[in-house]
ChimeraX commands (.cxc) that place a marker at each C-alpha (Angstrom):
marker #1 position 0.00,0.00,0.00 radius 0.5
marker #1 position 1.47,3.39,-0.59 radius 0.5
marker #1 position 0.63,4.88,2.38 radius 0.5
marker #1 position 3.07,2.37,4.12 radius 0.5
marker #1 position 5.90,4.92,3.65 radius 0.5
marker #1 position 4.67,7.09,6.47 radius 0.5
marker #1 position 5.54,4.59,8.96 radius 0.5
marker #1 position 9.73,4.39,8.41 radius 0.5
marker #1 position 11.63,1.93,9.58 radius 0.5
marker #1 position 13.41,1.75,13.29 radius 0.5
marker #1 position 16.47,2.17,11.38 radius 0.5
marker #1 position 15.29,4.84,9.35 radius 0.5
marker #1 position 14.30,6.78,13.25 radius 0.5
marker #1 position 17.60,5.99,14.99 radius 0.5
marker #1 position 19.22,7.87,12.22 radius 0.5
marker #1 position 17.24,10.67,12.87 radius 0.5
marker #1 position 17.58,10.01,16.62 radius 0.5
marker #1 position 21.37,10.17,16.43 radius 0.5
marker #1 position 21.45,13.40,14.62 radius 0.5
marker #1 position 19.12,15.04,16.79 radius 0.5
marker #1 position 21.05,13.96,19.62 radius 0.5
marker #1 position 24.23,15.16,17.84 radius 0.5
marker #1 position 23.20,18.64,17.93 radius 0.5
marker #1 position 21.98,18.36,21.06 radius 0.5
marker #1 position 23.60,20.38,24.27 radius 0.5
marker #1 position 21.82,17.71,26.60 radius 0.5
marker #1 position 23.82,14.55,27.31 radius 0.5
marker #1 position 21.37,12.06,26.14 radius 0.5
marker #1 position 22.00,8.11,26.49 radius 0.5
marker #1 position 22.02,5.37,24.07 radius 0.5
marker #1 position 19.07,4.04,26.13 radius 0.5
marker #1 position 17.20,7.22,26.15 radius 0.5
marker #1 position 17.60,7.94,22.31 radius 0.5
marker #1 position 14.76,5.23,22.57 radius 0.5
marker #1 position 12.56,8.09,23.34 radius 0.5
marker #1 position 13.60,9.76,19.92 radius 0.5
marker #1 position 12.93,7.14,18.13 radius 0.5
marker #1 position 9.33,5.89,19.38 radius 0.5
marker #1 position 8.76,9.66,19.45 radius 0.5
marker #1 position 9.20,9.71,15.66 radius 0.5
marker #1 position 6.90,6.96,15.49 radius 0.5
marker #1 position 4.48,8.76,16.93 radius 0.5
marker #1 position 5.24,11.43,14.00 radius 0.5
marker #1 position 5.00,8.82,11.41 radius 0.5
marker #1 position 1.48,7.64,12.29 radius 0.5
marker #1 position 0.09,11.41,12.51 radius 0.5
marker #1 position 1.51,12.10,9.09 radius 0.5
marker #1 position -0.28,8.95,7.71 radius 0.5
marker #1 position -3.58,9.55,9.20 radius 0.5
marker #1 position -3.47,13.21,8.22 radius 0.5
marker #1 position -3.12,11.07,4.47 radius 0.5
marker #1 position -5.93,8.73,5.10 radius 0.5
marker #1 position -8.17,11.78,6.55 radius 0.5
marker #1 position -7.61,14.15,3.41 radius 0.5
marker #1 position -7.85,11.23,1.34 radius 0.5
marker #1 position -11.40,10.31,2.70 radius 0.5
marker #1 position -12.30,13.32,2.42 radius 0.5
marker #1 position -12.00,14.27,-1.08 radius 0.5
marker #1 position -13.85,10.80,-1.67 radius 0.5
marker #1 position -17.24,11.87,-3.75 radius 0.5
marker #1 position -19.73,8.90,-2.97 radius 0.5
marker #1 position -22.64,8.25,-5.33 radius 0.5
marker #1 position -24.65,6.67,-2.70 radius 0.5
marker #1 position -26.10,6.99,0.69 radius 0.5
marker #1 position -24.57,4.23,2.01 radius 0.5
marker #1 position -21.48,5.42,0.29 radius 0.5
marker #1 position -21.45,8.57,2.23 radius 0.5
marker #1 position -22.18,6.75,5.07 radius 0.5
marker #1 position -19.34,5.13,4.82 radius 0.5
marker #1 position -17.13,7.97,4.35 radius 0.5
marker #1 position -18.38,10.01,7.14 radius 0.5
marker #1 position -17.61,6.74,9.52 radius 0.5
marker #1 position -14.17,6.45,7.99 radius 0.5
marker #1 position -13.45,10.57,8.70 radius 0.5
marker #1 position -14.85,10.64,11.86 radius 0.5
marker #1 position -12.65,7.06,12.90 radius 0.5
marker #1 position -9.53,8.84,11.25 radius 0.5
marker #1 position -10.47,12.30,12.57 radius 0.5
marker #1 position -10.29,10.24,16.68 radius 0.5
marker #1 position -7.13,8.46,16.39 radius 0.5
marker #1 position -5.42,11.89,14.22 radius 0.5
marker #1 position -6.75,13.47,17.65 radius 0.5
marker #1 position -5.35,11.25,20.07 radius 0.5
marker #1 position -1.96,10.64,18.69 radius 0.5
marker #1 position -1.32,14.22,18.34 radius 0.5
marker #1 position -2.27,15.00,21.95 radius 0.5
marker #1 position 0.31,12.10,22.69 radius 0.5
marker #1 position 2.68,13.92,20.49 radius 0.5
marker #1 position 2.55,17.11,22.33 radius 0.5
marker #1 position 2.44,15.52,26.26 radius 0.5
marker #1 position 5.27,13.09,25.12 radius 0.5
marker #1 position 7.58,16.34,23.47 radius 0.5
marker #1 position 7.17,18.09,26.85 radius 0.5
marker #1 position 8.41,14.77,28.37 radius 0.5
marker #1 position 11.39,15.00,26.18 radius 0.5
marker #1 position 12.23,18.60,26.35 radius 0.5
marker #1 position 12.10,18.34,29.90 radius 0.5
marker #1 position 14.56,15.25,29.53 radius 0.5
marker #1 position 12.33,12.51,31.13 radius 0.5
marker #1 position 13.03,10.29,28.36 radius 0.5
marker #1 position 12.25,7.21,30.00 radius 0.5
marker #1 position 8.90,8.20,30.81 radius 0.5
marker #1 position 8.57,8.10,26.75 radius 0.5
marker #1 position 10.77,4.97,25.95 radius 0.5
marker #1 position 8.57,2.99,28.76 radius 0.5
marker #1 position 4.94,4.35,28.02 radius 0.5
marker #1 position 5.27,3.50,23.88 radius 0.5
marker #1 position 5.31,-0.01,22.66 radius 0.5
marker #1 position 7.14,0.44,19.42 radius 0.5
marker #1 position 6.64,-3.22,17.68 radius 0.5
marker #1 position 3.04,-3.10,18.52 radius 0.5
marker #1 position 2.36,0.05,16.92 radius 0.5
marker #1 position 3.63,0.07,14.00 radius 0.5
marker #1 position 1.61,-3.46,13.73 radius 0.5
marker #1 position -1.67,-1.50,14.13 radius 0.5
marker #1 position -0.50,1.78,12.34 radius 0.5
marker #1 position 0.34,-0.18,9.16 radius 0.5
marker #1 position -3.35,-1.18,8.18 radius 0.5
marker #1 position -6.51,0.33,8.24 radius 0.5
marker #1 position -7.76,-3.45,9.33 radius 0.5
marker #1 position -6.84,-2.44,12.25 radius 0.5
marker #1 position -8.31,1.22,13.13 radius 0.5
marker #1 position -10.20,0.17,16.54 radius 0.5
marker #1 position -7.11,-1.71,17.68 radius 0.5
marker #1 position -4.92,1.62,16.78 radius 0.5
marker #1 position -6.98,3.87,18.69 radius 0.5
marker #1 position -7.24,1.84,21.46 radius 0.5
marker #1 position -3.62,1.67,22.33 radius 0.5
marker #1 position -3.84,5.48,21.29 radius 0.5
marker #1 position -6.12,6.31,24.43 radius 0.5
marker #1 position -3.91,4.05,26.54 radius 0.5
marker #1 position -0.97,5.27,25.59 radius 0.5
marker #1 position -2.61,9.09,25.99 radius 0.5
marker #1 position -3.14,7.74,29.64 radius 0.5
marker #1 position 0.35,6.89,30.12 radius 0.5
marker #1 position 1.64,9.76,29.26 radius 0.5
marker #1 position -0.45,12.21,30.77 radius 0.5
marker #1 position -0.17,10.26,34.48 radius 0.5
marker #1 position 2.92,10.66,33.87 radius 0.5
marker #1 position 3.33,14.30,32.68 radius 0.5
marker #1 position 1.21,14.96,35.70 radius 0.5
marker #1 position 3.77,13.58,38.07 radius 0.5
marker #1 position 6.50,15.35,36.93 radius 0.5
marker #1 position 4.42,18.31,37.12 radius 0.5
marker #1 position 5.20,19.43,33.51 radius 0.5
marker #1 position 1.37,19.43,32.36 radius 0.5
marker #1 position 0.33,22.25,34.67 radius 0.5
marker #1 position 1.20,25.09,32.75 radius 0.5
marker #1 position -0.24,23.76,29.55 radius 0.5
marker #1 position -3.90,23.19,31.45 radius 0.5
marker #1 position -3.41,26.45,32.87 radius 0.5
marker #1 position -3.10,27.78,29.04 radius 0.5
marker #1 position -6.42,25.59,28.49 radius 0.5
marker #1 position -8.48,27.19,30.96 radius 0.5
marker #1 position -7.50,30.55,29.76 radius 0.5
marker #1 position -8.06,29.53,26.27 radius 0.5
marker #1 position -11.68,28.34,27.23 radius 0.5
marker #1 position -12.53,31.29,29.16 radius 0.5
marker #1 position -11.28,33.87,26.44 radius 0.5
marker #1 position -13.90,31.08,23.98 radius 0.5
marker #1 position -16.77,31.97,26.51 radius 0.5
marker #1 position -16.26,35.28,26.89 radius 0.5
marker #1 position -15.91,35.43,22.32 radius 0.5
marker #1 position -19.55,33.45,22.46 radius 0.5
marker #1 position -20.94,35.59,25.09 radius 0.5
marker #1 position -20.12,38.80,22.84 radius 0.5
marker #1 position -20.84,37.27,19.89 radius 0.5
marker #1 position -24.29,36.06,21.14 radius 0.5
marker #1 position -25.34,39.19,23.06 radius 0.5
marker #1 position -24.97,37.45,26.24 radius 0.5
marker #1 position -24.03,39.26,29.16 radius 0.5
marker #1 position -20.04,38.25,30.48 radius 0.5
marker #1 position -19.72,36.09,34.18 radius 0.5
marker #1 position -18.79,39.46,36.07 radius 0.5
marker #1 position -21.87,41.31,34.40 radius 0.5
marker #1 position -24.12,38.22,35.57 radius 0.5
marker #1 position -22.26,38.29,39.60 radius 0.5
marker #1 position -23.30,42.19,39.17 radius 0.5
marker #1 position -26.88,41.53,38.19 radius 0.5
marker #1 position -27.65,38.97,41.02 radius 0.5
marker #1 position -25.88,41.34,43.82 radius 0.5
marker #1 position -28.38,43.88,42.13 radius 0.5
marker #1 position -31.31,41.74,42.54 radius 0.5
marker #1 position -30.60,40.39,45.86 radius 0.5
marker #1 position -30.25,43.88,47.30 radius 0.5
marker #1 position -33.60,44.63,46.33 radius 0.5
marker #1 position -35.39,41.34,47.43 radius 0.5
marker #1 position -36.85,42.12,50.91 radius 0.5
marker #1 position -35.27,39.51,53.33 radius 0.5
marker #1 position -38.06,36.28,53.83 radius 0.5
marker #1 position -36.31,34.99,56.63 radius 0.5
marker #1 position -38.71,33.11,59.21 radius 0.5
marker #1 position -37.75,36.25,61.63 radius 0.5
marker #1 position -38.99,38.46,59.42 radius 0.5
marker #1 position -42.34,36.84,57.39 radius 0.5
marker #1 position -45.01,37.55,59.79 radius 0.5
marker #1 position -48.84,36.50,59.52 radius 0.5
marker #1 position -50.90,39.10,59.47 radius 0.5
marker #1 position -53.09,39.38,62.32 radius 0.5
marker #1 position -56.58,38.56,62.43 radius 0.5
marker #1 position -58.51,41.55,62.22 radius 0.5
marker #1 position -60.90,41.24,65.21 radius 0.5
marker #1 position -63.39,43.90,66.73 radius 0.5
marker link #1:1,2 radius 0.2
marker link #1:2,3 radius 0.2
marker link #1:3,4 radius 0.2
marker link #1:4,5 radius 0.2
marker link #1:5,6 radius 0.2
marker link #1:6,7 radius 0.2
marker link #1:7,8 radius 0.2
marker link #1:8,9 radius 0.2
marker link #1:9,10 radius 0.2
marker link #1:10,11 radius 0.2
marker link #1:11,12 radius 0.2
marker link #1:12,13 radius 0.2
marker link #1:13,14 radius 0.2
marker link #1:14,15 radius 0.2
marker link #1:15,16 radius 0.2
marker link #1:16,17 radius 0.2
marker link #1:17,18 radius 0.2
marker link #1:18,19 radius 0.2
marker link #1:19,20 radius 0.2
marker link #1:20,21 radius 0.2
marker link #1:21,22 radius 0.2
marker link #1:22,23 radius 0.2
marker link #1:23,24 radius 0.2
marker link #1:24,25 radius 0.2
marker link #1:25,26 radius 0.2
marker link #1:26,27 radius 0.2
marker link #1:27,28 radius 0.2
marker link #1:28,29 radius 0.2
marker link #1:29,30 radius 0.2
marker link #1:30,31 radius 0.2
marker link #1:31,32 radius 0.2
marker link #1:32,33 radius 0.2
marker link #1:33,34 radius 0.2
marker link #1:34,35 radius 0.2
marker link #1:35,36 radius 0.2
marker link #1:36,37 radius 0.2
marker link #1:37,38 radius 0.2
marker link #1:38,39 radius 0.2
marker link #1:39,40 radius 0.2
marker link #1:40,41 radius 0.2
marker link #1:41,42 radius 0.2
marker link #1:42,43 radius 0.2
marker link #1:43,44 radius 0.2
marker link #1:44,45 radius 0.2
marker link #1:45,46 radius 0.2
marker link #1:46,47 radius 0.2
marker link #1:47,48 radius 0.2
marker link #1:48,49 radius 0.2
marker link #1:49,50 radius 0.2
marker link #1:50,51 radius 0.2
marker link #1:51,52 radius 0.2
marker link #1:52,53 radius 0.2
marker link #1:53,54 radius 0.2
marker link #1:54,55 radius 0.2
marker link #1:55,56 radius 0.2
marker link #1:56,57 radius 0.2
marker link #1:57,58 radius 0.2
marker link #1:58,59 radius 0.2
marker link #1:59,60 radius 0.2
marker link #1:60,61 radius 0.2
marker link #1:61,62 radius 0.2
marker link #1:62,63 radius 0.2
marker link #1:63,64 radius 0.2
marker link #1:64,65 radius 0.2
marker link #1:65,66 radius 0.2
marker link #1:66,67 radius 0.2
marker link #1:67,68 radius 0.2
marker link #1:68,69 radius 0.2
marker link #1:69,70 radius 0.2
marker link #1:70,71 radius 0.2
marker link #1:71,72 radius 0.2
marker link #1:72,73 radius 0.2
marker link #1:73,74 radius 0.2
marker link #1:74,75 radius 0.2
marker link #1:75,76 radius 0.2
marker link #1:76,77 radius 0.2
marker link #1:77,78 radius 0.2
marker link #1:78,79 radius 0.2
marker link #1:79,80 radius 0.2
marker link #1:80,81 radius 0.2
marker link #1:81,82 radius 0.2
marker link #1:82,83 radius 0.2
marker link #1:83,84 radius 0.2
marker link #1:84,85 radius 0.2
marker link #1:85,86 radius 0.2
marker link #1:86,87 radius 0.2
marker link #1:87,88 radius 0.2
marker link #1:88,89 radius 0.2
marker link #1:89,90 radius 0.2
marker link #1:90,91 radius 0.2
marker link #1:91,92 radius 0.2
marker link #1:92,93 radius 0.2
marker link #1:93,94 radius 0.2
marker link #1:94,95 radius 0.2
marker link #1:95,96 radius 0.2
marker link #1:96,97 radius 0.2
marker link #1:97,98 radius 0.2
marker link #1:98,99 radius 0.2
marker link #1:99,100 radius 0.2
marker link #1:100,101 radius 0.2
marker link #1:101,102 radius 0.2
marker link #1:102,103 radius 0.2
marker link #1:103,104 radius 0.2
marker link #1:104,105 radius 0.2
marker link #1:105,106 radius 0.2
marker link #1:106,107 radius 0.2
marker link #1:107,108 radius 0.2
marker link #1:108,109 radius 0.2
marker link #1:109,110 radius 0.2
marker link #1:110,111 radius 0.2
marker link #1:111,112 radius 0.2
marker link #1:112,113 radius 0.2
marker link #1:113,114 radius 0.2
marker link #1:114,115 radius 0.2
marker link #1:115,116 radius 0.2
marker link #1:116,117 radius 0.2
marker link #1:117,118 radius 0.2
marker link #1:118,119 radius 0.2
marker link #1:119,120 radius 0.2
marker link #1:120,121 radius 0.2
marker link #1:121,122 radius 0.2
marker link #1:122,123 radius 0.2
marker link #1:123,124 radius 0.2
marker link #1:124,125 radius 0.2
marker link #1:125,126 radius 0.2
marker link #1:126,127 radius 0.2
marker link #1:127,128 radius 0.2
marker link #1:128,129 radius 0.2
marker link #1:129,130 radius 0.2
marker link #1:130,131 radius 0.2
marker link #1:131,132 radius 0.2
marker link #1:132,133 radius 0.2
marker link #1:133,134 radius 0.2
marker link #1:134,135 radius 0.2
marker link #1:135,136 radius 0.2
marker link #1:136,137 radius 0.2
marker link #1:137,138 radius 0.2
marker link #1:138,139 radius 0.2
marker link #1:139,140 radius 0.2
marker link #1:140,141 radius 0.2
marker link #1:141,142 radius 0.2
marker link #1:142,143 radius 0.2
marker link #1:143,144 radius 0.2
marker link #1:144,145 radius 0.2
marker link #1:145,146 radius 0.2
marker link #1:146,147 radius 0.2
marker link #1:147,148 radius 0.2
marker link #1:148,149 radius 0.2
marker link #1:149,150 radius 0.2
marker link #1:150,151 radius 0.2
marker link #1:151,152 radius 0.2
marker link #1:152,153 radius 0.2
marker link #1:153,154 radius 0.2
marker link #1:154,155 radius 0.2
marker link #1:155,156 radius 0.2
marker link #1:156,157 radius 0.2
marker link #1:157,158 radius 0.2
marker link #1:158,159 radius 0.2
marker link #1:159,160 radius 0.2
marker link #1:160,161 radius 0.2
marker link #1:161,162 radius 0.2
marker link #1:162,163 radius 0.2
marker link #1:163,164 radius 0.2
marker link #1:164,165 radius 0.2
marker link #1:165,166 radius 0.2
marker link #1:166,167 radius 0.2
marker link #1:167,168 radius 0.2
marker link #1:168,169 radius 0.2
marker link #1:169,170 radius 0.2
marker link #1:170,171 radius 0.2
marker link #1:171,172 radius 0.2
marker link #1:172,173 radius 0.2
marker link #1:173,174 radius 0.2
marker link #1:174,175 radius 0.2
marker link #1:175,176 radius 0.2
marker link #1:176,177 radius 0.2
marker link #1:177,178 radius 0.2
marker link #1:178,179 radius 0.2
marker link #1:179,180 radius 0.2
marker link #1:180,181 radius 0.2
marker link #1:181,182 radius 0.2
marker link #1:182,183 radius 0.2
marker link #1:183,184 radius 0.2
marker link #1:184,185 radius 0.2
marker link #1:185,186 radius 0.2
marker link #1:186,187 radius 0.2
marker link #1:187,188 radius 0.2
marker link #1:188,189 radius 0.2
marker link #1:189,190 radius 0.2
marker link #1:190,191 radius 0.2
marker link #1:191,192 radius 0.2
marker link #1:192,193 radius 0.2
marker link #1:193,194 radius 0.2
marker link #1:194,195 radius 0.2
marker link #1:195,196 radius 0.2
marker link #1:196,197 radius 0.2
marker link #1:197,198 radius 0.2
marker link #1:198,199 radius 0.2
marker link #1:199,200 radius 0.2
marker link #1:200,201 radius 0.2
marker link #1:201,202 radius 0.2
marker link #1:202,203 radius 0.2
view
């Protein structure tokens, strides 16, 4: 298949491995260039589902079941293109921050480029995708590496809100505190010491 090319060969990675390392300040192991070369993996099988995504997409069925078909095969390729480029970015900060064997022990490198190399094997692929997500996250969490970039997500979320809010004609959080502070200022207080029944009128 000619997508096969996207996953190169361990040989193909440690050469790339080794000149990275080359070039690198950081004294870096012949053990830890594992986590170079697994790493590239990881590279390999986001370039070939970014293929097998585009490719899919500029399919033109002719039937409904057709179309069906493609928009399973998208949204399958569109999950595990999501996944392993998550994995990508948790296991780089792993790296840069040299815990390499965080990344040389969380990726099983035979076993993936099993399930990367067919299509047969999609729900196998992103299976040990979310596991492997899971692995490195614990583990970016331990090192405490991870905060920052959750830090950047909840700002990046709250900027979204705050777009959708304008956009929408909504009013923003603080305007919303301001209006309830309003409103409970003017609600008479209905505590039980202050309702009263109103006594019986009798001459």
């Amino acid at each position: 298949m000619a997508q096969q090319k996207f996953i190169t060969s361990h040989k193909t990675r440690v050469k790339r491995a080794n000149e990275y390392i080359k070039n690198s300040p950081e004294r870096i192991t012949i053990i830890d260039r594992e986590a170079f070369v697994e790493f590239y993996l990881l590279e390999d099988i986001e370039r070939l589902y970014k293929y097998r995504l585009s490719k899919e997409q500029a399919k033109v069925p002719e039937t409904h079941a057709g179309e069906l078909a493609k928009q399973r095969n998208m949204q399958k390729f569109s999950n595990i293109l999501e996944i392993f480029q998550s994995v990508i970015e948790i296991a780089w900060a792993l790296i840069d921050d040299a815990h390499y064997k965080e990344v040389w022990r969380a990726i099983n490198e035979h076993a993936l480029m099993i399930a990367a190399g067919s299509s047969k094997n999609l729900d196998a692929l992103e299976e040990m995708g979310r596991d492997l997500l899971r692995k490195v996250f614990d583990d970016a969490v331990q090192v405490g590496i991870i905060k920052q970039k959750m830090d950047e997500d909840i700002e990046d979320l709250e900027a979204h809100d705050a777009n959708a809010r304008t956009v929408s004609g909504l009013p923003s959080a603080e305007e919303i505190g301001e209006l309830l502070k309003a409103a409970e200022a003017v609600i008479p207080d209905m505590t039980e010491e202050k309702v009263r029944k109103p006594k019986p009128n009798i001459q």
